[in-house]
N, C-alpha and C positions, 0 to 999 in steps of 0.2 A: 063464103068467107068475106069479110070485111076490110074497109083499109083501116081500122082502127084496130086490129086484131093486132096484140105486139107481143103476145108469149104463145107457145104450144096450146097451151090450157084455154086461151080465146079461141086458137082456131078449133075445137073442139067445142067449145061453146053454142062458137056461130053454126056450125057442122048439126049440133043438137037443135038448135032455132032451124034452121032449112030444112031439113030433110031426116028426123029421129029413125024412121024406119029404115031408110035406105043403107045394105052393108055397107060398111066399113074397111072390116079386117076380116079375112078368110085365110085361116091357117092349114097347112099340110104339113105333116113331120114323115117322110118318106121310108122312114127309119121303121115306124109304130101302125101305117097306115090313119095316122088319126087325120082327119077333116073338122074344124071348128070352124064356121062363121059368123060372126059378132055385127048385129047392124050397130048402128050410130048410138042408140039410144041403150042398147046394152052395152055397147063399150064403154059410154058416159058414165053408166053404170057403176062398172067394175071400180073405175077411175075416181069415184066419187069414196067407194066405201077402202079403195088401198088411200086414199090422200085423210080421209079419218084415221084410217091406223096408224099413219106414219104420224101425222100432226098431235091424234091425242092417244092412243096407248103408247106409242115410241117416245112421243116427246118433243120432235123433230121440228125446227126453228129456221125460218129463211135463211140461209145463208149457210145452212151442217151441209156436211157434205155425204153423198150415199155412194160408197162404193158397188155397182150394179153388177154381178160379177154371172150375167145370165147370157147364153146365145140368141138368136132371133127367134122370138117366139111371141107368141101373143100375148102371154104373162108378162114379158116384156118391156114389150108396148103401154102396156099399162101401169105400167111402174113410172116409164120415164115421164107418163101423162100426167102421173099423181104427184110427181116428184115437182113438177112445174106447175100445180095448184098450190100446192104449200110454198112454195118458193126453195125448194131445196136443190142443190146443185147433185146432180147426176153426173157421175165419172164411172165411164162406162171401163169396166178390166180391169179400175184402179186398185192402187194399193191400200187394202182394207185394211194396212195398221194406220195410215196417215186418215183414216176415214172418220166419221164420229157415229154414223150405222151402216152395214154392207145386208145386202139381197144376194142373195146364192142362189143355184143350182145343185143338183145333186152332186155334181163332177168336181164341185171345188169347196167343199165344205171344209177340207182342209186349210186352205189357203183365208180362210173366210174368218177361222177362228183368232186370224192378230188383231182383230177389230177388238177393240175394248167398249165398245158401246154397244147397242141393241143390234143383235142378228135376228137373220128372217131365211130363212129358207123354206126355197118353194121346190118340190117334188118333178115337176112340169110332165104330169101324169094325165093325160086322155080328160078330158072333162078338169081338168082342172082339181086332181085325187092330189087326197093326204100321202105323205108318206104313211108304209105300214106302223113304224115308232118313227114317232120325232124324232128327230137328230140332240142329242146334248149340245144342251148351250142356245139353242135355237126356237124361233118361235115358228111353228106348222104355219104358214101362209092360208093353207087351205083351210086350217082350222080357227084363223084369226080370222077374214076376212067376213068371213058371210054374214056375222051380228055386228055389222058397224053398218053406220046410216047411211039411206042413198041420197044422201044431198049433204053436199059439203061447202062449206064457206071459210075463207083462210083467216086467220087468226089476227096476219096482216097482212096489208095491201103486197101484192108482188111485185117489186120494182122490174121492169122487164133490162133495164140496162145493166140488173148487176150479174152475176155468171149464174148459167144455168145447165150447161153439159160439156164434159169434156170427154174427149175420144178421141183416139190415135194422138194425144198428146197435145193437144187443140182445145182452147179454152174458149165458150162461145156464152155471149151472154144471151138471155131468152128471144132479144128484141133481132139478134144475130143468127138465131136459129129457124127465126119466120122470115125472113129476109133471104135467107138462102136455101131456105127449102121453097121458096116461090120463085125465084130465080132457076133454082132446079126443074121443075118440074117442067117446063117449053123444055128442055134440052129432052126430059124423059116421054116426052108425048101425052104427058098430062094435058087435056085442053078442056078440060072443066068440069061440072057430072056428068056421071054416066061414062067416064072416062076409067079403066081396070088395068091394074102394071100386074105383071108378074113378077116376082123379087125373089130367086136366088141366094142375095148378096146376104153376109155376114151382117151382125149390130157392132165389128168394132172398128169399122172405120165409117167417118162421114158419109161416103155413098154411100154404104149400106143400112145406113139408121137415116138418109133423106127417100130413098127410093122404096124402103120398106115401111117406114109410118109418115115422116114432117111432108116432103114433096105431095104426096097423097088427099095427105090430113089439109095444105096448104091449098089443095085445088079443086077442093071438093070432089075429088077423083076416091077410089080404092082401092085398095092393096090383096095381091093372092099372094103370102108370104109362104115362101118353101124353106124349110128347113131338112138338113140330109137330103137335099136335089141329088148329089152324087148316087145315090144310091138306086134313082130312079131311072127305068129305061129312057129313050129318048120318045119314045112312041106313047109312054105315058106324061111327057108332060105334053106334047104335042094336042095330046087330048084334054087334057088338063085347062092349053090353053084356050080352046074351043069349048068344053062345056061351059067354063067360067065365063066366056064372052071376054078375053083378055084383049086391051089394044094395042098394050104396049108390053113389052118385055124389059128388065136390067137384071143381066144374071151375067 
């Protein structure tokens, strides 16, 4: 990482210049048994061809706003990546009527449909599966994403001062979100690559969207992000954090 790095989407950048193969993001859903892990270069990836859909099949313009209405998951993750190449403000749980496009989950597609602009629902199925039928009203994430290019360039420059994600009611602009996710990360025992947290925590409050992707993403360090931890014994994360080679833990 860089000290000229001022939005998300830079420290990702610099992440893909240092080090493309080294993971990243290593997801567990405790729920489904699923294990996915994404090195750098694939997660650039992913982040590349969701910031083309959102930009040119959606529409989506610096400054709309996306209501992100997904838990910790590595789909995620790469929403809020994508959302901060285009320059688009991520409200993470927000209210999808006051929104101008929302990303869903299977569990709130109800809630997803007051959006009067482009919906997107994603499945958050093992690999990254379609729903069996699209949802009405919605666009298959799974079935958008994979013919959109892997390299993306924003339409316009991304002012990192103007807002970029808000959560738990907390309005932060991009340049405010690498600034305290690098401040984070000493407190998380991130001390640089080569450096693995373990994450627990939720995506809807600050700590749990700093310790689960920006503190990480901001220290050259990465992420073993659990989702449904509750569900797992204690003896499997214990192991979990020993195969993974974890150093730190925020759960």
């Amino acid at each position: 990482m860089t000290a000229t790095d001022r939005t998300p989407a830079d420290l990702l950048r610099s992440a893909l210049a240092a080090d493309p193969a080294r993971p990243l993001v290593t997801f567990y859903d405790d729920a489904t048994g699923e294990r996915v892990e994404l090195s750098v270069a694939t997660f650039a990836n992913w982040v590349a061809k969701t910031a083309n859909l959102l930009q040119g099949d959606l529409g989506a313009e610096p400054g709309d706003r996306l209501a992100l209405l997904l838990p910790a998951h590595w789909q995620s993750a790469v929403w809020l990546l994508a959302a901060s190449s285009v320059g688009v403000l991520a409200d993470v749980g927000g209210d999808p009527a006051q929104a101008d496009l929302v990303v869903s989950g299977p569990d709130t597609l109800g809630a997803a449909r007051a959006c009067r602009g482009e919906r997107v629902a994603l499945a958050l199925r093992p690999l990254g599966g379609r729903f069996p039928e699209p949802p009405e009203g919605f666009a298959d994430y799974a079935l958008e994403v994979p013919g959109q290019g892997d390299r993306f360039a924003p339409f316009a420059p991304v002012d990192p001062e103007e807002p970029a994600l808000i959560v738990a009611g907390a309005q932060l602009a991009a340049s405010e979100v690498v600034d305290r996710a690098r401040a984070d990360a000493l407190g998380l025992g991130l001390t640089g690559p080569g450096a693995r947290l373990l994450s627990t925590r939720g995506y809807d409050t600050w700590e749990g969207l700093s310790a689960g992707l920006y503190a990480p993403l901001a220290s050259g360090a990465s992420v073993v992000l659990c989702r449904h931890a509750e569900q797992a014994a204690e003896d499997v994360l214990g192991e979990r954090i020993d195969t993974e080679r974890v150093s730190a833990t925020a759960r």
